[in-house]
Structures are given as structure tokens and as C-alpha cells.
N, C-alpha and C positions, 0 to 999 in steps of 0.2 A: 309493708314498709311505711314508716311515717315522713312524709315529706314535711320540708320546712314553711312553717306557716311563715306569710305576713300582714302584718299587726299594723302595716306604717298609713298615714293619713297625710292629707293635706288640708289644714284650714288654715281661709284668705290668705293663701299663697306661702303659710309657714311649715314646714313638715313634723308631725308629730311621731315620735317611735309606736305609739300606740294612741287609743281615742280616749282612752282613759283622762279624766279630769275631775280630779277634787272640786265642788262647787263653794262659790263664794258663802261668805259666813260658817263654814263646816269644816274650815283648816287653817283659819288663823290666816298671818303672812309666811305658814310652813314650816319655820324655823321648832317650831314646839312637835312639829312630827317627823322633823329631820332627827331626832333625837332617837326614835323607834324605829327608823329603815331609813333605807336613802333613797330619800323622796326625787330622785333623780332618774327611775325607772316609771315616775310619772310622765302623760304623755305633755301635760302640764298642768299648773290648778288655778282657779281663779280664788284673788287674794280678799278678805275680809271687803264687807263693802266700805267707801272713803267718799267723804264729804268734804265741802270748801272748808267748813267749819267743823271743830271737833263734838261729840257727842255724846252723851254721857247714856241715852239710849231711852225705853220707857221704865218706871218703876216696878217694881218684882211686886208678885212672882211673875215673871212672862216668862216659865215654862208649864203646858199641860200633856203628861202622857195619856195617848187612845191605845186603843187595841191595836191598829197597824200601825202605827206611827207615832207623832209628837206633834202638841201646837206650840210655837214660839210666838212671841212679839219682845225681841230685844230692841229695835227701832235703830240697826245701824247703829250700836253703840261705836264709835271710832275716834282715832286721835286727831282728826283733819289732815287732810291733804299734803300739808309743811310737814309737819311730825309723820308723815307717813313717806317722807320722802328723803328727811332727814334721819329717820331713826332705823324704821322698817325695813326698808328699801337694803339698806347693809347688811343687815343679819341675815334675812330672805338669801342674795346675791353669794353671803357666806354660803349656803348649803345646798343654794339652787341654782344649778350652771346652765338654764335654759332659758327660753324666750315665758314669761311669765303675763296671764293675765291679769290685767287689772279692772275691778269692777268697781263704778263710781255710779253716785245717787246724789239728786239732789233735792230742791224745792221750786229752783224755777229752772227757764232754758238757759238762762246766763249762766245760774250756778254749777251746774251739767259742765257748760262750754268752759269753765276757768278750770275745774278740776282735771276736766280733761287735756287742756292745754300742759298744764302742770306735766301730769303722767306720762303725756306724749313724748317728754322730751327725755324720758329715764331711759336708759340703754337695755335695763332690763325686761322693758314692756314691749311684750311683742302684740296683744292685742288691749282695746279698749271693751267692757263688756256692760254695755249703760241699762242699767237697772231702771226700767220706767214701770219697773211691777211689784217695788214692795211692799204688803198690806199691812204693814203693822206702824205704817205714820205718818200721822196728820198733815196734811196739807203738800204732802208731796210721794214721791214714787206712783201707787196706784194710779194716782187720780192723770199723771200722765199715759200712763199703759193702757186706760180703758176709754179712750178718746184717740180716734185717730190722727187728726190737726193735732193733738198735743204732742204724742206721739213722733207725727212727723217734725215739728217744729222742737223738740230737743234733739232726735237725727239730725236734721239741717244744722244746727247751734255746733253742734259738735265737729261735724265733718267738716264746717268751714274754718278751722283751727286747730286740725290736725292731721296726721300722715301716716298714721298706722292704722290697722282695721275696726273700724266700730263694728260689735254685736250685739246690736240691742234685744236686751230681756224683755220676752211680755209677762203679760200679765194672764193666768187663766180664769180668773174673776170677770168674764166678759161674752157676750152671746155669740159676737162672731169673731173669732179669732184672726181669722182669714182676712178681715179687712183691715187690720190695724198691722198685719206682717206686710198687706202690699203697700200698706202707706208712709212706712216705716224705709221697705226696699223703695220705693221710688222718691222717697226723701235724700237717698244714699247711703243709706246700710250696706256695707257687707258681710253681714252674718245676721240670725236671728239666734236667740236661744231661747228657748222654752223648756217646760214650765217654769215659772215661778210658784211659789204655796200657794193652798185655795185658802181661801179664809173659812174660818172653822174656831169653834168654841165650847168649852165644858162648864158646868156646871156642880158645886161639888154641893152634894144632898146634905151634909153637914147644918154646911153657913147656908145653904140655899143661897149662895151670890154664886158671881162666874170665879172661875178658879184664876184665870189670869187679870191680873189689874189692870188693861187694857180693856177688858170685856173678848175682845176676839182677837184673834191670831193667825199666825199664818201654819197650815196643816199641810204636814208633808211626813215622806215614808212609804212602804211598799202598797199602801189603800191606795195613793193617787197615782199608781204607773198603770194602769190602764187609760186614765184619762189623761195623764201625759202624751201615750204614745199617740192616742187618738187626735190630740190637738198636732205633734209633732207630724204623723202621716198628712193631714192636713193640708199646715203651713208649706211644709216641703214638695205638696203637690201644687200649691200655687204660686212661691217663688221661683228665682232661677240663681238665688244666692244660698250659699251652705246653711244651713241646718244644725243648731248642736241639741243635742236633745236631751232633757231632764227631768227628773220626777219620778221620785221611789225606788228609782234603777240600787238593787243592792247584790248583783251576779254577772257574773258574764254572759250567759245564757241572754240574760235584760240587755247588756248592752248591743247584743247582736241582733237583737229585737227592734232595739231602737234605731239602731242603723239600716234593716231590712224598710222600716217606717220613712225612711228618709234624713234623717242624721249622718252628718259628718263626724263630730265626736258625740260625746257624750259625758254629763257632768255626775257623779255619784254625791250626793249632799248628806240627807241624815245616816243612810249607813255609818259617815264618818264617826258620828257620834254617837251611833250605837259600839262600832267595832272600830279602833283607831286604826287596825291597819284592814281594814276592809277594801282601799281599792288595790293596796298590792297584794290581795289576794283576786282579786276579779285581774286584775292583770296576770299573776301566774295562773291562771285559770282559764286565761282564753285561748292560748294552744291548741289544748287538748281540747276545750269547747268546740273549737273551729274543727279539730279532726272527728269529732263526732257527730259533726253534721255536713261534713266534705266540701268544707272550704278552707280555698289555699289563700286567700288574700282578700281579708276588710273590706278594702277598696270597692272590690267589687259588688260587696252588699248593698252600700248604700242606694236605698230606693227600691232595693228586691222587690217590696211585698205591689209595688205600681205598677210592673213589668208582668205580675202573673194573669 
């Protein structure tokens, strides 16, 4: 007899049907995948990344396909913050009836804190998801994520100006992971998310130049979920804040992985763009996942593999 699975989670105090989440940059503000399912069987997704100022992104090609995965460097192409608050924000709200991440980037701690202010005060944001890891542009994201004073000092900028939950992104381009999530949590995080892309680059034998006009990119896909989970098992053994975990996750089977690692939710990113409806298939898929390895409720995974 099959008993009834549950799927339900809690991150920073919001309850999610499932852990499932679309990763930022890999669904839009949703309304473009509202079109193919109803994206409302998501546990929730986090939206396009949003800057103070709009962004027109880096020059193409900034996409290279590998063997497992894809390197990108689009650089945060976005409409800024206003246009994403005025335009966005209603279309999203048309098709998404839930509490919706929002993930914001910037260049300095001020510009972080203003964006985040802004988002704070949308009815439809349930969590803040501050990107201080991404490696495709100059002068900001990474270069905060691989320092942990800088790190901490866009946590503190943020949390002194708002009321909902920060989850700051790292960055896996860095040796020790572990000290830039405790400097992050004792800055006043409540949540971490990881991974963010590794950086990675091709080559094309042709031109003999690099294939993207960036030079390197960010590399992401089912190659970097081992070293996801590894960084995720980690952080999650040395915080005592949630955990969302990310990187290459493209099944269910991965996200009970991730969650066994220490993961609260879990974000699924390039799948999206390999297969558009790829997470509502890992969503109808973890049921029976769950019943083929004799668990009745999520919940209880998280951090499995620390316990054995």
C-alpha cells in the first residue's frame, strides 16, 4: 500500500508545497513558463537577476555548450529594479499566486541595499536572494563572494533595510567555502544558497580564440553536482541557518541528494534550459522517488547523510 508522501518544507519561516525551485536566470520572471504548465505547482522560483540600474548584459556570443552542461556569461542582462517593479512584478503576480523569490546583484554594498529596499516592500516577495557570486562581470558579484568582509559587509547593507529573509548566494570559485558562509551567517543571513557557476571556458579550434566574447563564463549543468553537493554538505555542517542547495540538480533522485547533504530547498537552473518543463517533472517525480527509497516526508531528510 502506498502511503501518502510529504513534499512540504519550510524556508526562513515561509512554507513551501515542495523544495522545488526554479533558479534565477533560468525562468525568466515566470510568466514565459506560465504559458507551458502552471508554474504554481512550483515550490517557488527565484526571478531573473535585478540591478539598481538596467543592463543591457555582456556582448555575444556569451553562450558555450560542453559535454555536461553550458557556459554562459550573459552579465545580468536586466531592466533595473523600477522597470522590474513596475512592469514585471504584474505579469509574474498575474500567473504566480505564491510568495516569489527575488534575486538582486549589484556593484557595491549601497547598490545591493537600494535594490533591496525597493523589493522589500513588493507584497509579492517572500524572500531576498543576494547574488554576491556571479562570475561573468566586472567589477561586481564574484569579487564580493570570494572575500569574506565583503561578503559580510553586503549581508549587513542589506539586512539593515529590510524585513524579509536574506539568502545570500556564494560563490564556488573560492578555497574555502566554509568561511565566507560563516561570515555571511554572523553578518545576518538567513539562508545560504549555493552553488553559483564555476567559471569555465572553451575554446573553438576553428578561430583558435575563446568561443565566448567574455573569454570565460560561468559553467553549470549535471558535471558540477557533485561538487555542488560537496560544497552544500559542507556549508550546511557549519551553519545553523537553512541551506538551499544548487548545481546541476536535473531529477529528483538529485534533489533528495541535496537535501540528504543538508538542503532546505533546492534550485534546479540549466535543466530549465535544457528541458522547459523539467522541474514539473522532478516535481511529479518525487512521489514515487520518495516511495522507492522509504520515505514518508522531505522534512526529514534534510542533513540525512551528517547523521549516518
Amino acid at each position: 500500500m502506498t502511503t501518502e508522501k510529504n513534499t512540504r518544507v519550510t524556508l526562513c519561516g515561509i512554507g513551501l508545497d515542495n523544495p522545488v525551485i526554479p533558479a534565477s536566470g533560468t525562468f525568466g520572471y515566470g510568466y514565459e513558463f506560465a504559458e507551458l504548465y502552471d508554474i504554481n505547482i512550483l515550490g517557488t522560483f527565484s526571478f531573473k537577476g535585478t540591478t539598481k540600474e538596467p543592463r543591457f548584459g555582456n556582448p555575444t556570443p556569451r553562450i558555450a555548450e560542453c559535454a555536461a552542461g553550458m557556459i554562459n556569461a550573459v552579465g545580468l542582462q536586466n531592466p533595473g529594479v523600477e522597470k522590474v517593479i513596475s512592469e514585471e512584478l504584474p505579469k509574474l503576480k498575474a500567473c504566480f499566486h505564491k510568495p516569489v523569490m527575488a534575486n538582486v546583484s549589484g556593484f557595491s554594498a549601497e547598490d545591493y541595499a537600494y535594490t533591496c529596499e525597493k523589493l522589500d516592500r513588493e507584497p509579492q516577495v517572500g524572500w531576498l536572494e543576494v547574488n554576491v557570486s556571479c562570475p561573468n562581470v566586472h567589477g561586481g558579484g564574484m569579487s564580493f563572494g570570494t572575500d569574506p568582509e565583503a561578503a559580510a559587509a553586503v549581508t549587513k547593507a542589506v539586512k539593515a533595510v529590510t524585513t524579509k529573509p536574506v539568502i545570500v548566494k556564494l560563490s564556488p570559485n573560492v578555497t574555502d567555502i566554509v568561511s565566507i558562509a560563516l561570515a555571511v551567517e554572523a553578518a545576518g543571513a538567513d539562508g545560504i544558497s549555493l552553488i553559483n557557476t564555476l567559471l569555465g571556458m572553451r575554446i573553438d579550434l576553428r578561430t583558435k580564440k575563446p568561443v565566448i566574447a567574455n573569454v570565460m563564463g560561468g559553467f553549470s549543468g549535471p558535471a558540477i553536482f557533485p561538487v555542488a553537493l560537496r560544497m552544500v554538505y559542507q556549508v550546511a555542517n557549519a551553519v545553523k541557518i537553512p541551506v538551499v542547495g544548487m548545481g546541476g540538480v536535473s531529477s529528483a533522485e538529485d534533489v533528495i541528494e541535496m537535501m540528504l547533504a543538508g538542503a532546505t530547498a533546492v534550485e534546479v537552473g540549466a535543466a530549465n534550459l535544457v528541458d522547459p518543463l523539467a522541474s514539473k517533472k522532478i516535481i511529479e517525480a518525487l512521489p514515487g522517488t520518495m516511495e522507492k527509497y522509504g520515505i514518508r516526508s522531505l522534512n526529514d531528510m534534510i542533513g540525512g547523510a551528517h547523521h549516518g
